[in-house]
MOPAC internal coordinates of N, CA, C and O (Angstrom, degrees):
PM7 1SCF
backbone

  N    0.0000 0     0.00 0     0.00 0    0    0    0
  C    1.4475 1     0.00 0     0.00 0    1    0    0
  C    1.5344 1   108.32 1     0.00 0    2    1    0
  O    1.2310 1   121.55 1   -60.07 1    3    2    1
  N    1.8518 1   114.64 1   119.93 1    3    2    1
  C    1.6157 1    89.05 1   165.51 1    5    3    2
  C    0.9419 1   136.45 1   -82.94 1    6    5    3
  O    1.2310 1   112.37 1    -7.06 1    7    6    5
  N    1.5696 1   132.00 1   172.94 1    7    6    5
  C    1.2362 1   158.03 1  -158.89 1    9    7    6
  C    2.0929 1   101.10 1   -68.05 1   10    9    7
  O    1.2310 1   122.41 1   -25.09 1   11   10    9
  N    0.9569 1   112.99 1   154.91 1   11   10    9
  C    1.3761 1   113.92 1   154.77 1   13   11   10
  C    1.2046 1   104.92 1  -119.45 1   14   13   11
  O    1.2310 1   130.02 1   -43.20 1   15   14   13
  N    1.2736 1    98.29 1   136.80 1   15   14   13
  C    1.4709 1   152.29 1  -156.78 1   17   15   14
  C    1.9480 1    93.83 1   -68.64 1   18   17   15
  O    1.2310 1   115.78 1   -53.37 1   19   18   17
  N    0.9351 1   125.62 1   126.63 1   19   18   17
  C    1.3671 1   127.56 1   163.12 1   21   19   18
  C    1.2201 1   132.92 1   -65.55 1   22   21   19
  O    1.2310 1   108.21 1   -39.53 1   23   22   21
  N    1.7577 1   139.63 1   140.47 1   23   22   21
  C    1.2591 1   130.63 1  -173.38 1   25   23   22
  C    1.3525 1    97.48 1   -49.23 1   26   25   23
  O    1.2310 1   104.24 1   119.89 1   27   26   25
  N    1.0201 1   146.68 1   -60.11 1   27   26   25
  C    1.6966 1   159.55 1  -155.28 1   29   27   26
  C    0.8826 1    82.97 1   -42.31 1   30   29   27
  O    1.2310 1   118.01 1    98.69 1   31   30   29
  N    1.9083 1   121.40 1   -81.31 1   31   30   29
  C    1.3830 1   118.00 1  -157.62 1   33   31   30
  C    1.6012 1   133.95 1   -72.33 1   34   33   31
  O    1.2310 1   126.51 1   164.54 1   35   34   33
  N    1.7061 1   105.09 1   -15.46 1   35   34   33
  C    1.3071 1   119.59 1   166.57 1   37   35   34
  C    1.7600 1   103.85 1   -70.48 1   38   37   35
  O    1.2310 1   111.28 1   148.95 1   39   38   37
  N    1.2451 1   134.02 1   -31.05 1   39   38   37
  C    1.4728 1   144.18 1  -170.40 1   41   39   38
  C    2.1920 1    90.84 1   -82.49 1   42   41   39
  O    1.2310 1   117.59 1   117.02 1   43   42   41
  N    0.7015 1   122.19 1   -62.98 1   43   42   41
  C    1.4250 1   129.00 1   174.63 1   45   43   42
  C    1.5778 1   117.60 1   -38.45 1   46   45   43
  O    1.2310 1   127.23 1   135.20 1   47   46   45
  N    1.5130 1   103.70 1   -44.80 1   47   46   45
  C    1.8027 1   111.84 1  -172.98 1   49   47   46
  C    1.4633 1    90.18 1   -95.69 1   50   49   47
  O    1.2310 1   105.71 1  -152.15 1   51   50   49
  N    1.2739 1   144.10 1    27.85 1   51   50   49
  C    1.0908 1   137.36 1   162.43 1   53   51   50
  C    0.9801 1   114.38 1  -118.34 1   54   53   51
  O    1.2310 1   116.04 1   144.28 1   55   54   53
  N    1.5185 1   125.13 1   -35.72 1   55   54   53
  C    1.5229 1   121.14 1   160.13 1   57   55   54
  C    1.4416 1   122.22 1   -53.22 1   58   57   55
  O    1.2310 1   131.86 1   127.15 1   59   58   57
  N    1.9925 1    94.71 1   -52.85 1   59   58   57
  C    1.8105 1    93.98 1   170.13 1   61   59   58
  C    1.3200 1   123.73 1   -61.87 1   62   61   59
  O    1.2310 1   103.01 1  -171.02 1   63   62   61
  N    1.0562 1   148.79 1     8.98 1   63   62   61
  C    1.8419 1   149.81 1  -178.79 1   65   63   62
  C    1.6499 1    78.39 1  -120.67 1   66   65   63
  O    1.2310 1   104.98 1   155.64 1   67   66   65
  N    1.1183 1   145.39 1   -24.36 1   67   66   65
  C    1.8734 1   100.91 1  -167.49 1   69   67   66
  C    1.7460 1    87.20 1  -104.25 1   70   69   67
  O    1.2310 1   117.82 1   179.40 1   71   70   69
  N    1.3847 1   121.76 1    -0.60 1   71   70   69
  C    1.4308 1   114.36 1  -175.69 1   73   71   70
  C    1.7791 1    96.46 1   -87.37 1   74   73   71
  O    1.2310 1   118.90 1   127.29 1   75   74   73
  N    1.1941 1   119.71 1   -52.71 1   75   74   73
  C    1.2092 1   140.84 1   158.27 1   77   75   74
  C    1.6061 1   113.85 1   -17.85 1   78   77   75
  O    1.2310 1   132.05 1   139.79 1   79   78   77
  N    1.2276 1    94.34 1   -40.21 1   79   78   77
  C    1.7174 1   102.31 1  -164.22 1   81   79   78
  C    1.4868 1   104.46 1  -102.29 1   82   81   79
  O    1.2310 1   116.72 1   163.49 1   83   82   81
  N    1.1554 1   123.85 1   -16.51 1   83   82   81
  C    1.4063 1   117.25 1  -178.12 1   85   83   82
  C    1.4341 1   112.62 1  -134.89 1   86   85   83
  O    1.2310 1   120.72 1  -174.77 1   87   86   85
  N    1.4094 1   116.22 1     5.23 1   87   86   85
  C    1.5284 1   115.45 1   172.16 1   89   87   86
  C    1.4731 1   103.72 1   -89.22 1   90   89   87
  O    1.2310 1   121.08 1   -60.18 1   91   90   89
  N    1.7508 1   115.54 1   119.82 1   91   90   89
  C    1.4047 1   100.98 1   165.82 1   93   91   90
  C    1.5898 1    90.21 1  -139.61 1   94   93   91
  O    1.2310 1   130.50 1   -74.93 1   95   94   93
  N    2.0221 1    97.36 1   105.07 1   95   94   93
  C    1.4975 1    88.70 1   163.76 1   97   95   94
  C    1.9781 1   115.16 1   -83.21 1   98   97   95
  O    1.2310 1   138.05 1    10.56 1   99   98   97
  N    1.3970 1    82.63 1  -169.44 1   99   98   97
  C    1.5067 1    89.45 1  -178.39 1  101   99   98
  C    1.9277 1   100.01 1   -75.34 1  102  101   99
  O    1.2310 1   131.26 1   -22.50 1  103  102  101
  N    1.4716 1    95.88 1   157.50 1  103  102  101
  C    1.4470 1   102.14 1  -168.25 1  105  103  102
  C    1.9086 1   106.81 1   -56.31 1  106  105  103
  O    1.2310 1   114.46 1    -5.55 1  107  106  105
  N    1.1813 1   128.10 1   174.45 1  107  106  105
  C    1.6533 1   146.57 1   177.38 1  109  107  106
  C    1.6838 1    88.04 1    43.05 1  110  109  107
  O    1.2310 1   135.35 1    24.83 1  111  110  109
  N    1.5608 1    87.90 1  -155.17 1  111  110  109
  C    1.5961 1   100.77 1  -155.68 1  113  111  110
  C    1.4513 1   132.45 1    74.16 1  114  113  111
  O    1.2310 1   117.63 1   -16.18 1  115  114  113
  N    1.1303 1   122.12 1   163.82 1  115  114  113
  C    1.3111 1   115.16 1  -176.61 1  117  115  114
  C    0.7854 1   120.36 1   -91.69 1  118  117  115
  O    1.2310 1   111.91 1    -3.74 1  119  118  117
  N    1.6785 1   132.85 1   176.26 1  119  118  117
  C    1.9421 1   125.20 1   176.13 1  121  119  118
  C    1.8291 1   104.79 1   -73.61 1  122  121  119
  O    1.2310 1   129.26 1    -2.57 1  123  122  121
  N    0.6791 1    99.75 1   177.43 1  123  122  121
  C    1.7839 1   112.03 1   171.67 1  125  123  122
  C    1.8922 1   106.12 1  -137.31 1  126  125  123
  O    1.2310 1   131.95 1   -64.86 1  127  126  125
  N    1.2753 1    94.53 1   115.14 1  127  126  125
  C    1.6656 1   110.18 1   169.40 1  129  127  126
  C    1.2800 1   126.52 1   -70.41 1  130  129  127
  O    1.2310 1   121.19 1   -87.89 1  131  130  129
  N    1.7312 1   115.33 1    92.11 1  131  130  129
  C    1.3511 1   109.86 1  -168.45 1  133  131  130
  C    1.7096 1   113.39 1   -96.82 1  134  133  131
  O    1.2310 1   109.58 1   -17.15 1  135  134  133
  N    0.8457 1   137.15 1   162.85 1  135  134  133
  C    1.4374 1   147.51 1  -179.05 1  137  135  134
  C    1.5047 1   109.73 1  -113.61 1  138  137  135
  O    1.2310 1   120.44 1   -31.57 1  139  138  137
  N    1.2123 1   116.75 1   148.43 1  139  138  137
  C    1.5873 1   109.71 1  -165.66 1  141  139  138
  C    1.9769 1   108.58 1   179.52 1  142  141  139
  O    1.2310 1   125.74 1   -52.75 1  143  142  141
  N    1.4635 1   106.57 1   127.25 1  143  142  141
  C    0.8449 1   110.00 1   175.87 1  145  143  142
  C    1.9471 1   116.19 1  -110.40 1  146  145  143
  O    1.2310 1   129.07 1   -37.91 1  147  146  145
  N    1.5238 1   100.12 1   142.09 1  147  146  145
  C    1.5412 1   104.89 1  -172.52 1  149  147  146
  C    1.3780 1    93.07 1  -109.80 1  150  149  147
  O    1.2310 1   116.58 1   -48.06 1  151  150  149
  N    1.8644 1   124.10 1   131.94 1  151  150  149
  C    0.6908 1   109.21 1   146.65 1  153  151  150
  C    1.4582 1   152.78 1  -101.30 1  154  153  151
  O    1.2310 1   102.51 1    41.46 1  155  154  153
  N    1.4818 1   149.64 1  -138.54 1  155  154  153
  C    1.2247 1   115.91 1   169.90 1  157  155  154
  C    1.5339 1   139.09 1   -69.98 1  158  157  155
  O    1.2310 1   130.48 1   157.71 1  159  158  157
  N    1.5723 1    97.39 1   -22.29 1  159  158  157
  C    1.4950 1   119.33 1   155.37 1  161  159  158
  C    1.5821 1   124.80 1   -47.07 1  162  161  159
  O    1.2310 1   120.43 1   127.94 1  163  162  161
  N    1.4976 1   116.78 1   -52.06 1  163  162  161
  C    0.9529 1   102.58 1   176.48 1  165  163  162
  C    1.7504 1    86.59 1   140.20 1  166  165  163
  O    1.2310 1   122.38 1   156.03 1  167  166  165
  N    1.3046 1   113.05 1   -23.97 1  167  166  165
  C    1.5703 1    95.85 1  -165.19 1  169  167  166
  C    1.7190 1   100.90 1  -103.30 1  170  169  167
  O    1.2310 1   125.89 1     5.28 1  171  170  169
  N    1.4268 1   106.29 1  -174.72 1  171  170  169
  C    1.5029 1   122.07 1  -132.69 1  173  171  170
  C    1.5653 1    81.79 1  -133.85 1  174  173  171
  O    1.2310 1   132.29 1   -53.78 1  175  174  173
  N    1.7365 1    93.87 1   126.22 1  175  174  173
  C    1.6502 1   120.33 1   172.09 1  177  175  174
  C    1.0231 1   116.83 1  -149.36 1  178  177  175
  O    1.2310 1   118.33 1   -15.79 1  179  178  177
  N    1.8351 1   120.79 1   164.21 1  179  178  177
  C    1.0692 1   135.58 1  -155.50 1  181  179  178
  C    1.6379 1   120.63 1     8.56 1  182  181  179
  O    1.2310 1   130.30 1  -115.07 1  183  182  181
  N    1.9157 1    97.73 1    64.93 1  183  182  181
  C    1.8734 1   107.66 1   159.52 1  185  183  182
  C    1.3846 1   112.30 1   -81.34 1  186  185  183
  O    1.2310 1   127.16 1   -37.70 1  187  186  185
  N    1.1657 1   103.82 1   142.30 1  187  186  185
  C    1.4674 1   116.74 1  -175.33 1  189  187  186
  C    1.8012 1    93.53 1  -139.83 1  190  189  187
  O    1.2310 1   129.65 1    -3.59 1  191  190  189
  N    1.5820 1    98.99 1   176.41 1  191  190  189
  C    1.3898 1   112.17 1  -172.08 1  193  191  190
  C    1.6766 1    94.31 1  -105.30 1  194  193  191
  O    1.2310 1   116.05 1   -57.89 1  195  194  193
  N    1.1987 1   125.11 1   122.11 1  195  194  193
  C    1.6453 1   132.75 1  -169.05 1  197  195  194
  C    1.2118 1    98.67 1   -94.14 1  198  197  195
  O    1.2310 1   113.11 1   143.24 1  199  198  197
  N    0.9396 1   130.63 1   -36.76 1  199  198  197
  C    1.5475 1   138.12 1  -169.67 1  201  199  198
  C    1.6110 1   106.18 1  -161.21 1  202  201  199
  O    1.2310 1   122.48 1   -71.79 1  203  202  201
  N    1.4780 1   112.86 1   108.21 1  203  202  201
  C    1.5342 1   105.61 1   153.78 1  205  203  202
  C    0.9941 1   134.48 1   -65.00 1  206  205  203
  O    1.2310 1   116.33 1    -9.93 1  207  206  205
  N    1.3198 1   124.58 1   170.07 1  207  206  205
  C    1.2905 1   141.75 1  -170.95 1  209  207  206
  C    1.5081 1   116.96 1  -106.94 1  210  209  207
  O    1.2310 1   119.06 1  -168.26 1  211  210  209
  N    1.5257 1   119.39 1    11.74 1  211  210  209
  C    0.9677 1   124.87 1  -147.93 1  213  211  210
  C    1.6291 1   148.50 1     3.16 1  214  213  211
  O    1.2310 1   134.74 1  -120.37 1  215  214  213
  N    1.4997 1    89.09 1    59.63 1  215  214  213
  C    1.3636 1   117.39 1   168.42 1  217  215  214
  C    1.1331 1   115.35 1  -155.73 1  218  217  215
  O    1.2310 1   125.67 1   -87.51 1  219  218  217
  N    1.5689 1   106.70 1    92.49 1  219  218  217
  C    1.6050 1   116.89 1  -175.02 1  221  219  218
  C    1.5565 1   124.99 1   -53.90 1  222  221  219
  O    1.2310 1   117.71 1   160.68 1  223  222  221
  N    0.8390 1   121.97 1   -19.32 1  223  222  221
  C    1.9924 1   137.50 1   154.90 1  225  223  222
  C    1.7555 1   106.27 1   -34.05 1  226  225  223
  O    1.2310 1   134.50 1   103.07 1  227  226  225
  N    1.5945 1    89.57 1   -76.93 1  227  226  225
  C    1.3913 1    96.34 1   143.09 1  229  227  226
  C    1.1262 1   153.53 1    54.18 1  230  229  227
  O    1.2310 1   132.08 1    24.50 1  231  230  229
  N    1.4827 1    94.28 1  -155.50 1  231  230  229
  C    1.4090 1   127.54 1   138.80 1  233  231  230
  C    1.7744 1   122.12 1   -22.90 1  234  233  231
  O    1.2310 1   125.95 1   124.60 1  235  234  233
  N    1.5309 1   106.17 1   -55.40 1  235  234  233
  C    1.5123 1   107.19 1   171.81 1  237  235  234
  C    1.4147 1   121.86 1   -81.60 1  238  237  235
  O    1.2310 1   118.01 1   173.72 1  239  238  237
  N    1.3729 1   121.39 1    -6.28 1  239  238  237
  C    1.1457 1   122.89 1   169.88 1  241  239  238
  C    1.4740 1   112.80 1   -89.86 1  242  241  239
  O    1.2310 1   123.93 1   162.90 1  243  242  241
  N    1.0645 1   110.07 1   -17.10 1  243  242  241
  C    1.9765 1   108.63 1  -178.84 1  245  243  242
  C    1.4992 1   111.66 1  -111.31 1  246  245  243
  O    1.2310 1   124.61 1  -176.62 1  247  246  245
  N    1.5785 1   108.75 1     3.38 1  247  246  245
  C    1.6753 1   128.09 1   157.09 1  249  247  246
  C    1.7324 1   115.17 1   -79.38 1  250  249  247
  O    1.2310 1   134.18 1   115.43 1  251  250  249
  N    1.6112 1    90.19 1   -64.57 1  251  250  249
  C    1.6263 1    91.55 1   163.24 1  253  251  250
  C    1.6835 1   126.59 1   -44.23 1  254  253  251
  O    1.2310 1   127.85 1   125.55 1  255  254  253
  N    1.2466 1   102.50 1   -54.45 1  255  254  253
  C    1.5385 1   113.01 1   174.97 1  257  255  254
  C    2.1245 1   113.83 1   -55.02 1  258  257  255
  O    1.2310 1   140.31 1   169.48 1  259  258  257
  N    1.0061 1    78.20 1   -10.52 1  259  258  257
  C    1.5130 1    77.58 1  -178.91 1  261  259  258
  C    1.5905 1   136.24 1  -105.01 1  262  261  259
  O    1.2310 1   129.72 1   141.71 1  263  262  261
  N    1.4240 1    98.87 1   -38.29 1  263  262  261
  C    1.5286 1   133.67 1   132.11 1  265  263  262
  C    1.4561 1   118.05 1   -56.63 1  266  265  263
  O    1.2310 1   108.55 1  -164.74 1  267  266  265
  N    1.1776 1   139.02 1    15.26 1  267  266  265
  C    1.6546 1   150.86 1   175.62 1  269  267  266
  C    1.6453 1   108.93 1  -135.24 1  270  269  267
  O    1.2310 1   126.46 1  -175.02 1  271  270  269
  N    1.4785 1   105.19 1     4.98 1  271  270  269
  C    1.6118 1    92.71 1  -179.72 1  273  271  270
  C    1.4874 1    95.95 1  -129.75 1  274  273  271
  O    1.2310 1   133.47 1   -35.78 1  275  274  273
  N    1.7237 1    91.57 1   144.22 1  275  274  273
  C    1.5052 1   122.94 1   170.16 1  277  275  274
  C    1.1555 1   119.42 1   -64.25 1  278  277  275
  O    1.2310 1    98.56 1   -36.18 1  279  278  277
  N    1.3518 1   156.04 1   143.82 1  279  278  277
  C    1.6737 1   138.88 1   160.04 1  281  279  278
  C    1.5067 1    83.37 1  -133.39 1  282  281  279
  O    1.2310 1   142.13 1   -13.75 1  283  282  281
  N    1.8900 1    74.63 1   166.25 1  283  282  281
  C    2.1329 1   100.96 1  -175.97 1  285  283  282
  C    1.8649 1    87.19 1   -68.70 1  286  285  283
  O    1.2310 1   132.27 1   -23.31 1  287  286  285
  N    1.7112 1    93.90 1   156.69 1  287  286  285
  C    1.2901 1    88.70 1   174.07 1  289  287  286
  C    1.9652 1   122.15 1   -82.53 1  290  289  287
  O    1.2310 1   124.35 1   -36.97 1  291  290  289
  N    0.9410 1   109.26 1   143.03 1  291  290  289
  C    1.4982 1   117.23 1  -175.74 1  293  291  290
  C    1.7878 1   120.89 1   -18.36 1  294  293  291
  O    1.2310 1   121.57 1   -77.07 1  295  294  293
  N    1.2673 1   114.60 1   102.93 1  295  294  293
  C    1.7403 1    99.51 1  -173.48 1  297  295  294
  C    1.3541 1   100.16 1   -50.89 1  298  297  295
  O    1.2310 1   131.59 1   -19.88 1  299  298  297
  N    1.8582 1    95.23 1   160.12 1  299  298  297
  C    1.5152 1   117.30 1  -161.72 1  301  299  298
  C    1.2766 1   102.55 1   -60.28 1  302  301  299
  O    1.2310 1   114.72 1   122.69 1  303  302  301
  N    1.0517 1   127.61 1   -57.31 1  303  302  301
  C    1.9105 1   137.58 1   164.58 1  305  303  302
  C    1.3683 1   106.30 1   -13.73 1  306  305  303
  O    1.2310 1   120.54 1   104.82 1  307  306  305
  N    1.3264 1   116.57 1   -75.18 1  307  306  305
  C    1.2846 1   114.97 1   175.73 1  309  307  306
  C    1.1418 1   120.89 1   -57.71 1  310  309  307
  O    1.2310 1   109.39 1   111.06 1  311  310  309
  N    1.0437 1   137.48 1   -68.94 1  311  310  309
  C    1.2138 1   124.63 1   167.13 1  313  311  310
  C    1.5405 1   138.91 1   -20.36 1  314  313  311
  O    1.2310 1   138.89 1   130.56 1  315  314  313
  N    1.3269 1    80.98 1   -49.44 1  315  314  313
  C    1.6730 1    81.28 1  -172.30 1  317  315  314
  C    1.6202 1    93.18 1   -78.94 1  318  317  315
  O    1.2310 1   112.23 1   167.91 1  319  318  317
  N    1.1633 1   132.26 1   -12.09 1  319  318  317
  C    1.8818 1   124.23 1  -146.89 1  321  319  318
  C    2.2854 1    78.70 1  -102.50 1  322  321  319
  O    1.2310 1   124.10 1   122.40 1  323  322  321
  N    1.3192 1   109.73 1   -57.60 1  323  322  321
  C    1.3682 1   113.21 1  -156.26 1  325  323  322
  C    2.2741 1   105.24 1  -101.60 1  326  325  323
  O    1.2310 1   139.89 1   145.18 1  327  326  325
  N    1.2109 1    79.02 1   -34.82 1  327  326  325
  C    1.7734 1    81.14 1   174.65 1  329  327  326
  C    1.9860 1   107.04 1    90.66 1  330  329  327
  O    1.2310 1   130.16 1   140.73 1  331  330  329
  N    1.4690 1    98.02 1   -39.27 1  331  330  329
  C    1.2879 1    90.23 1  -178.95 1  333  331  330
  C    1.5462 1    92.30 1  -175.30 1  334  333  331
  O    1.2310 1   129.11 1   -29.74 1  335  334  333
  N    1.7743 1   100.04 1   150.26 1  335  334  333
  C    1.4783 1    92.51 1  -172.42 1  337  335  334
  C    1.5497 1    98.98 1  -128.28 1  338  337  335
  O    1.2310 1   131.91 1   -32.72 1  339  338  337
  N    1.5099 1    94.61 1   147.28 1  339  338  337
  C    1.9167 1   115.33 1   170.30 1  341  339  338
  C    1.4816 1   101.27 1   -95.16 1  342  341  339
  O    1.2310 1   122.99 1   -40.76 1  343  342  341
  N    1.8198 1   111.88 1   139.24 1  343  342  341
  C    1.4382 1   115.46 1  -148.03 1  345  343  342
  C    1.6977 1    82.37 1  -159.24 1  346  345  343
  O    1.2310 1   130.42 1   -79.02 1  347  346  345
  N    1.6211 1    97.52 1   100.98 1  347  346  345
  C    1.5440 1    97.30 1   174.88 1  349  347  346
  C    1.7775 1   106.00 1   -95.34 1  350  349  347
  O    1.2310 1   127.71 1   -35.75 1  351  350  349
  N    1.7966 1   102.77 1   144.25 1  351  350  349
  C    1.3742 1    72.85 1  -176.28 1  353  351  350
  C    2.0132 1    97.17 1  -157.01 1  354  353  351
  O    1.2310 1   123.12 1   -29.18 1  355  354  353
  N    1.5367 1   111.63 1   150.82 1  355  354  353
  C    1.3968 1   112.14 1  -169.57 1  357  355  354
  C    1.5894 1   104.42 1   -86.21 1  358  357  355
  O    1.2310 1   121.51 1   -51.07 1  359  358  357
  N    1.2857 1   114.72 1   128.93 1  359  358  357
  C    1.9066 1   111.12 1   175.40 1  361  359  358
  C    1.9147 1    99.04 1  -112.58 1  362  361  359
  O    1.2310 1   120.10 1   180.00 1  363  362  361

């Protein structure tokens, strides 16, 4: 029988499909490691670049893109268990 899936990880595959769906960098290059906090609302603070990609073009374009997106606000679980979540992530 499988497992059910955790709010965390149901909150995680929802970020990855709407990042998925609207990130289109330019073709090759490497990913860029962004850092990013959700808060219980739903919106997005203190992103920073965790690791460049060394190509600062980039880098500020998959910062911007990240700092420009809405998310659902945090299920109640989480919230109430973590308050707000840090969400490192490759674009």
């Amino acid at each position: 029988m499988p497992r059910e899936k955790s709010a965390l990880q149901v909150y995680h595959e929802c970020i990855h499909k709407k990042f998925r769906r609207s990130w289109k960098p330019a073709p090759g290059g490497s990913p860029v490691h962004i850092r990013f906090t959700v808060e219980k609302d739903g919106s997005i603070t203190d992103a920073v670049v965790h690791e460049s990609s060394g190509d600062a073009t980039r880098d500020e374009s998959a910062l911007a893109f990240v700092r420009g997106q809405t998310l659902d606000a945090l299920p109640v679980e989480l919230a109430e268990r973590l308050g707000r979540l840090q969400i490192d992530y490759l674009l």
